[in-house]
C-alpha positions in Angstrom: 213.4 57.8 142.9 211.0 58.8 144.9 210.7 62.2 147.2 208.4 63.8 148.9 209.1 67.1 151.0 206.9 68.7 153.3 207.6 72.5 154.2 205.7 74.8 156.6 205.7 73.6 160.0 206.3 75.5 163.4 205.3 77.2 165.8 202.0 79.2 166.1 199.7 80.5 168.6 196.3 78.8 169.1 193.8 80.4 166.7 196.7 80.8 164.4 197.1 80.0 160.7 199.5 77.5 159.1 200.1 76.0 155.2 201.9 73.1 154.9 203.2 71.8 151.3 204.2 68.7 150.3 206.8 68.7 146.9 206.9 65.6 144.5 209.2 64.4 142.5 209.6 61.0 140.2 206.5 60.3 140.6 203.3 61.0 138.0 201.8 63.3 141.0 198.4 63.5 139.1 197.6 59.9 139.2 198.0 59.3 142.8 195.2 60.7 145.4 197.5 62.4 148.4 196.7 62.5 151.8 197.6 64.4 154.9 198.4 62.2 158.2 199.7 63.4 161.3 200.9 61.8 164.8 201.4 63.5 168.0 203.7 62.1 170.7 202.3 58.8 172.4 199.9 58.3 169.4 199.1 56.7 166.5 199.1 58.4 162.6 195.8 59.7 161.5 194.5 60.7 158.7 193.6 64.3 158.6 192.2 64.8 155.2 192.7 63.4 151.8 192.4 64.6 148.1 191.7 62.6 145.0 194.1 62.7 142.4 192.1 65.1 140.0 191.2 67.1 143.1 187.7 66.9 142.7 186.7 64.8 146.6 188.1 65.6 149.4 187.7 63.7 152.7 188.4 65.5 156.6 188.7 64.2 159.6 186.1 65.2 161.8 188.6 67.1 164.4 189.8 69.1 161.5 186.3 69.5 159.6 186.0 73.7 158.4 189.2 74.6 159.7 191.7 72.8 157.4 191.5 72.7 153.6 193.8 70.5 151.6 194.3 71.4 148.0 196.7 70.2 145.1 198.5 71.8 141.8 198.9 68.8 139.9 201.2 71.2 137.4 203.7 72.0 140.1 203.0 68.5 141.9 202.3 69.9 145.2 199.4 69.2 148.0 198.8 71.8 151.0 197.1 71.8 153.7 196.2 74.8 154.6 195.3 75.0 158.7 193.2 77.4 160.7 191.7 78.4 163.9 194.9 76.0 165.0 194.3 74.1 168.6 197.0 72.8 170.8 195.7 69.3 169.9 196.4 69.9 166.7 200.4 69.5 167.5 202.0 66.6 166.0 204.0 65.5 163.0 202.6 65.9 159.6 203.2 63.5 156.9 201.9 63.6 153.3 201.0 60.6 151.4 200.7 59.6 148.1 198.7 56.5 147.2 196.8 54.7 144.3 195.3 51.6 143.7 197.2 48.4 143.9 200.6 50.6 144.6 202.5 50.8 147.7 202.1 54.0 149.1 204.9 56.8 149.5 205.2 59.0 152.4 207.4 62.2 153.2 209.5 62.7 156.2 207.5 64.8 158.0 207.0 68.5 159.3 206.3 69.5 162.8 203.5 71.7 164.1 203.5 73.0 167.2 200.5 75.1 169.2 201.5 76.9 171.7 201.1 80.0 173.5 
């Protein structure tokens, strides 16, 4: 089975730092590429930035462009996102993703962020 679970939400002040991380578990985490999406209230998901599954391309959104970085440790199975200079457009729900060719993808529950001063 299946699990992905996101840690590291909350609340921060805008200009503040956050890392999220996503855990995964039966699952061959180094075959799949993972992704960060995120939704804010009223919204649609969007993708934030993705990784490939040997870590070697990564993609941003260009809202997000030099102040997040997403990275991965295939040997612990883990993807972060690490966030900075944080806006309050950045608040929403954060969902990580894990996807691969010809495979239905796999998604965690979700961590909030919030922005807020």
């Amino acid at each position: 089975q299946v699990q992905l679970v996101e840690s590291g939400g909350g609340l921060v002040q805008p200009g503040g730092s956050l890392r999220l991380s996503c855990a995964a578990s039966g699952i061959i985490f180094s075959l799949y590429d993972t992704a960060w999406y995120r939704q804010a209230p009223g919204k649609g998901r969007e993708l934030v930035a993705r990784i490939t599954s040997g870590g070697s391309t990564t993609y941003y959104a260009d809202s997000v462009k030099g102040r997040f970085t997403i990275s991965r440790e295939n040997a612990k199975n883990t993807v972060y996102l690490q966030m900075n200079s944080l806006k309050p457009e950045d608040t929403a729900v954060y969902y990580c993703c894990l996807m691969r060719l010809y495979d239905s993808p796999y998604w965690g529950q979700g961590t909030q962020v919030t922005v807020s001063s």
